[in-house]
N, C-alpha and C positions, 0 to 999 in steps of 0.2 A: 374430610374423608381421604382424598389425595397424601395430609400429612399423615394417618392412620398406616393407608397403604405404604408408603415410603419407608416407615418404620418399620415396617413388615418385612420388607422385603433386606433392609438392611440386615435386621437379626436373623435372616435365613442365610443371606452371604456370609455373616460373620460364624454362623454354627456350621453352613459350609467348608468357610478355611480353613477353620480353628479346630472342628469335630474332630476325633478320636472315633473308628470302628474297628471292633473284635469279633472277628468270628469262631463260634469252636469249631473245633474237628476231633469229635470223637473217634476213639478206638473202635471196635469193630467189637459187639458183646457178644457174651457166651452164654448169656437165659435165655434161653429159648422153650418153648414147649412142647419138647419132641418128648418129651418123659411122661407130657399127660397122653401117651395118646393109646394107652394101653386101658384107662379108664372110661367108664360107660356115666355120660350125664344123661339117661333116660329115667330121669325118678319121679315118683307119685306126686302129684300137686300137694301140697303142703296142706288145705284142706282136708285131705284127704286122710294123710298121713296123720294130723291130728285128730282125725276119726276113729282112728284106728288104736290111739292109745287109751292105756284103759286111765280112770278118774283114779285119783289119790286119795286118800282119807283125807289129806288135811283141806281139799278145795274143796269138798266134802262138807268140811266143818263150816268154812268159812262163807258158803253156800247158805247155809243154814241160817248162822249168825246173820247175817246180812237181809234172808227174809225174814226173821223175827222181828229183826229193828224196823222193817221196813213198818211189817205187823202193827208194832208199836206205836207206832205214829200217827196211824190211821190216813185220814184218805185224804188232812189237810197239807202233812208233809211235816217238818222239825217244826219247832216253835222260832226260831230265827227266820222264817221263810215268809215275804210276805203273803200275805191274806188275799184269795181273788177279790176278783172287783165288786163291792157290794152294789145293791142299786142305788141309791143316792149317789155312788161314784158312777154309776152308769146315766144317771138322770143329769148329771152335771155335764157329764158329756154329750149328752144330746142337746141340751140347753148351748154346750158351745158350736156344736155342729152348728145350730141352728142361728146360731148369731154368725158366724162364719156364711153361713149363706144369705143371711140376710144384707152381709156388706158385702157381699160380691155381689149380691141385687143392686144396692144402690151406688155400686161403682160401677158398673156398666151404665145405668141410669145416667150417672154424671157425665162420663163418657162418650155418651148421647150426645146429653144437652150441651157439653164442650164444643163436640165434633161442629154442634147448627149451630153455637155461639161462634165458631172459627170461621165457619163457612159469611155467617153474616158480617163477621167485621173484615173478612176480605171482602166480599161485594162490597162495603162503605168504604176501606181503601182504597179501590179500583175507582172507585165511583169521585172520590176526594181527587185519585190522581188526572183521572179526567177533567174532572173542575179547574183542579190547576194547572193542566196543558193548555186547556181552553182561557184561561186566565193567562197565562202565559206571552200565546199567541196574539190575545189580544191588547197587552201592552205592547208588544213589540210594531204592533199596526200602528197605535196610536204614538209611540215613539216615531217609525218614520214618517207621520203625518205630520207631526210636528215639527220635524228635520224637515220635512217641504215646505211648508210654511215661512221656515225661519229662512230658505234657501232662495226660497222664489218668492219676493213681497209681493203684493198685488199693489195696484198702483194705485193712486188716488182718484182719478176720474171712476173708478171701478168700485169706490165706496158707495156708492148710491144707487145700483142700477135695478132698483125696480120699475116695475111695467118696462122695462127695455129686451129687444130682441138682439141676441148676436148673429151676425151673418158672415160666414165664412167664405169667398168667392176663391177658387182654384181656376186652374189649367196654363196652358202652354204660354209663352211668351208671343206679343202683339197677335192678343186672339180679341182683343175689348173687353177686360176684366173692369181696367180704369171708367171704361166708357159706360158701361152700365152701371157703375156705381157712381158716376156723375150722373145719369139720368133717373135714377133711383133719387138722387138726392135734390136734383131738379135744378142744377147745377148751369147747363147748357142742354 
């Protein structure tokens, strides 16, 4: 776009430098219509004015000629002209009306049943992408479980501890944490 513009604007500088302009400067003319004005444009609409004149013999003639032949031909028209529509040509048309309506029937029909085929196979997409978020998430749990695992081994006395209780004893420093878990253990 930029090299378009640039180009653009080059050829306008260059027809700037480069242009050639002539102006004229006519003389001062001498038609004028100071000579109509002794004339009267108030005249009878043309309508009117051919109202007014009288018929020719020869349009006359030619009048004539023109409704005999018309005459002549009666009320189908020249014989090169085609033929109105008989019925068979009318019953064919209606036969295509009628199939013209019948497939706008079952395109809208289709239509339809697109529209509730669309809508279902988005609900089954939505529904798939849930699965697979839900899938997702849950490799990634079982991923960091197993990065714990691998991170933090559990020890071997800790292989076997059924029927065993763990007890966690907290608090302050020389409050008898030790001492109660010697006497717990029946130690002293």
């Amino acid at each position: 776009m930029s090299e378009l513009l640039g180009a653009l604007f080059k050829r306008r500088s260059d027809v700037d430098s480069s242009g050639q302009v002539w102006e004229s400067q006519p003389a001062k003319s001498c038609a004028d219509a100071s000579h109509l004005t002794a004339l009267d444009f108030t005249a009878a609409p043309v309508t009117q004015w051919l109202q007014q004149l009288e018929k020719s013999p020869e349009e006359d003639v030619l009048q004539e000629a023109l409704t005999e032949e018309l005459a002549e031909r009666g009320p189908n028209g020249p014989a090169h002209a085609p033929t109105a529509a008989v019925e068979v040509c009318a019953s064919r048309l209606q036969q295509l009306a009628d199939g013209l309506q019948e497939a706008r029937r079952k395109f809208q029909a289709d239509l339809l049943v697109q529209a509730a085929s669309r809508e279902e196979l988005e609900r089954r997409e939505a529904e798939v992408q849930e699965r697979e978020h839900a899938l997702n998430e849950q490799q990634e749990h079982q991923r960091l479980h197993e990065q714990v695992r691998r991170d933090y081994l559990q020890p071997e006395w800790m292989d076997n501890v059924e029927g065993t209780l763990n007890i966690g004893v907290v608090g302050n420093a020389g409050v008898g944490k030790s001492l109660f878990i010697n006497k717990l253990r029946r130690l002293r």
